[in-house]
C-alpha positions as CSV (number, residue, x, y, z in Angstrom):
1,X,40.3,-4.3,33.5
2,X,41.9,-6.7,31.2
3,X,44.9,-7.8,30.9
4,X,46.4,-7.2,27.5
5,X,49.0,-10.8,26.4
6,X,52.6,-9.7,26.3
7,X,54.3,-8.7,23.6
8,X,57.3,-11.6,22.6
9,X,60.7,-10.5,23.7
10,X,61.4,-10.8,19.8
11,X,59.0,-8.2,18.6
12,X,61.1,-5.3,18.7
13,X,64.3,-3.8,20.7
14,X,62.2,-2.7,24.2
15,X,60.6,-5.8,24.5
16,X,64.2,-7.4,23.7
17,X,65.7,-5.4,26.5
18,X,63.4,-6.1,29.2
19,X,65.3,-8.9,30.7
20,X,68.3,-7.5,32.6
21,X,71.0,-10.0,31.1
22,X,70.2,-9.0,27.9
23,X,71.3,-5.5,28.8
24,X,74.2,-6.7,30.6
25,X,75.2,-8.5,26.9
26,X,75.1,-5.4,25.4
27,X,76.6,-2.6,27.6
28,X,79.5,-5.7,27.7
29,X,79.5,-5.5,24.0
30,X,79.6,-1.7,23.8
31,X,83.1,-1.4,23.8
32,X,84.2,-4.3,21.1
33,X,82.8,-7.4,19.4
34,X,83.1,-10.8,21.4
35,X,83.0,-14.6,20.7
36,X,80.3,-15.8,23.0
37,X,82.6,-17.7,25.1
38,X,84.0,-14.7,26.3
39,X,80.8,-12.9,26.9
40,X,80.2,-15.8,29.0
41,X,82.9,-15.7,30.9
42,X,83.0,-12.0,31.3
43,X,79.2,-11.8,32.6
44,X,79.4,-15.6,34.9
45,X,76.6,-17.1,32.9
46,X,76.5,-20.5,31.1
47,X,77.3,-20.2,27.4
48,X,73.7,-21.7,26.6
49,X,72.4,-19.3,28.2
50,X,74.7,-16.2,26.5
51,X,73.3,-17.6,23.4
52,X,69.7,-17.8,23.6
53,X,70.1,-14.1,24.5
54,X,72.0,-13.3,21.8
55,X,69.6,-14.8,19.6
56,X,66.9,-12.9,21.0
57,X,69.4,-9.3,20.4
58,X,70.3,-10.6,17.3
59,X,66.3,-11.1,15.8
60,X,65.7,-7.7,16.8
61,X,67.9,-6.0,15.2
62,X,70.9,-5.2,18.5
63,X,73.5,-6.9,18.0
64,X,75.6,-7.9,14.6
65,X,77.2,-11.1,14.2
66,X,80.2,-12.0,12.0
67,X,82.0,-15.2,11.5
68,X,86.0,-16.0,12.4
69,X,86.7,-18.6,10.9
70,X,84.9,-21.1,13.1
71,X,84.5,-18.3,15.6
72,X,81.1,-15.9,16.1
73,X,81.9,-12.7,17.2
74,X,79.3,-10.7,18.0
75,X,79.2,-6.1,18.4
76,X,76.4,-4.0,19.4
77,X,74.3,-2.6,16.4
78,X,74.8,1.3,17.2
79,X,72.0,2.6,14.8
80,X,69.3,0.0,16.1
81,X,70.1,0.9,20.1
82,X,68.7,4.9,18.5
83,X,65.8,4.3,19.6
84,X,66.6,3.2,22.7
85,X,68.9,5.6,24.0
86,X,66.4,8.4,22.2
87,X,62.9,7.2,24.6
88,X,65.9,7.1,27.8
89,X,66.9,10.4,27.2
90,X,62.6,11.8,27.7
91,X,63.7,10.9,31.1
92,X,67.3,11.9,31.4
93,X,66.3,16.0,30.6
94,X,63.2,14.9,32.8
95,X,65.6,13.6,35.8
96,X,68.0,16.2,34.9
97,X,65.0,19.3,35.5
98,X,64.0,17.8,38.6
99,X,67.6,17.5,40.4
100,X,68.3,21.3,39.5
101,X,64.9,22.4,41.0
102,X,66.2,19.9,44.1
103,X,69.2,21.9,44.2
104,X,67.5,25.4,43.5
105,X,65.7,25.1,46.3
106,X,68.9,23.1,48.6
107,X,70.4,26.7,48.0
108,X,67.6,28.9,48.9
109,X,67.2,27.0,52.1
110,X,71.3,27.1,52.7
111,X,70.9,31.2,52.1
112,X,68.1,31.3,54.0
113,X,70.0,29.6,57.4
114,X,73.1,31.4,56.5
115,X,71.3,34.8,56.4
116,X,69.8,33.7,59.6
117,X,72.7,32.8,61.3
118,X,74.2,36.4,60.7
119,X,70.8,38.0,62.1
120,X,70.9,35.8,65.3
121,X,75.1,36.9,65.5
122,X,74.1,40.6,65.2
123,X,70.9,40.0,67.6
124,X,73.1,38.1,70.4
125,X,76.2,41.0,69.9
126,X,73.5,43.8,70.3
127,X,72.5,42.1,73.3
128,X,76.0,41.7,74.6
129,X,76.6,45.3,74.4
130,X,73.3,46.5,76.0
131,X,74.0,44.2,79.0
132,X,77.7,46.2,79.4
């Protein structure tokens, strides 16, 4: 089988989001917009670093950037994560199907010992009033 090349990390969002820090950047950026400094700080990475992700989130379409004065800030593009958060929720309703059938049949099994428990209680008081 061969091996197909991979796909550059600026060729669309799921590429983009395949490295862990870049997620990171943008669940930290979910809730406001950020200079980089403080994305830096916030996540314990070098502010290089911070920025050549934010390029990569930026080229793709995830994150918006505005200028300060001499100040970037930088906010999560809501309408470009869609797609995202669309192909993750196949396996949320997925994930959520399989835990109910997990707990359909946690409570069959619980009915099933309870409803045994009674018959062994009746069994063992039948038996202690035939031995009287």
């Amino acid at each position: 089988m061969a091996l197909m090349p991979r796909a550059a990390t600026t060729s669309d969002a799921f590429n983009a989001v395949a490295q862990p820090w870049r997620r990171e950047i943008l669940s930290y950026l979910a809730l406001r917009e950020r200079p980089v400094g403080d994305i830096a700080a916030g996540l314990g990475l070098a502010q290089p670093s911070v920025s050549k992700h934010l390029r990569v989130l930026r080229d793709v379409g995830l994150v918006r950037v505005r200028r300060n004065g001499r100040q970037m800030l930088y906010r999560t593009n809501a309408e470009a994560i869609r797609p995202l958060h669309e192909w993750a929720g196949t396996f949320e309703r997925f994930w959520r199907y399989q835990l109910a059938r997990v707990k359909e049949r946690a409570e069959e099994k619980e009915k099933m010992k309870r409803a045994d428990r009674i018959s062994n209680t009746r069994r063992n008081h039948d038996l202690d009033r035939t031995e009287h």
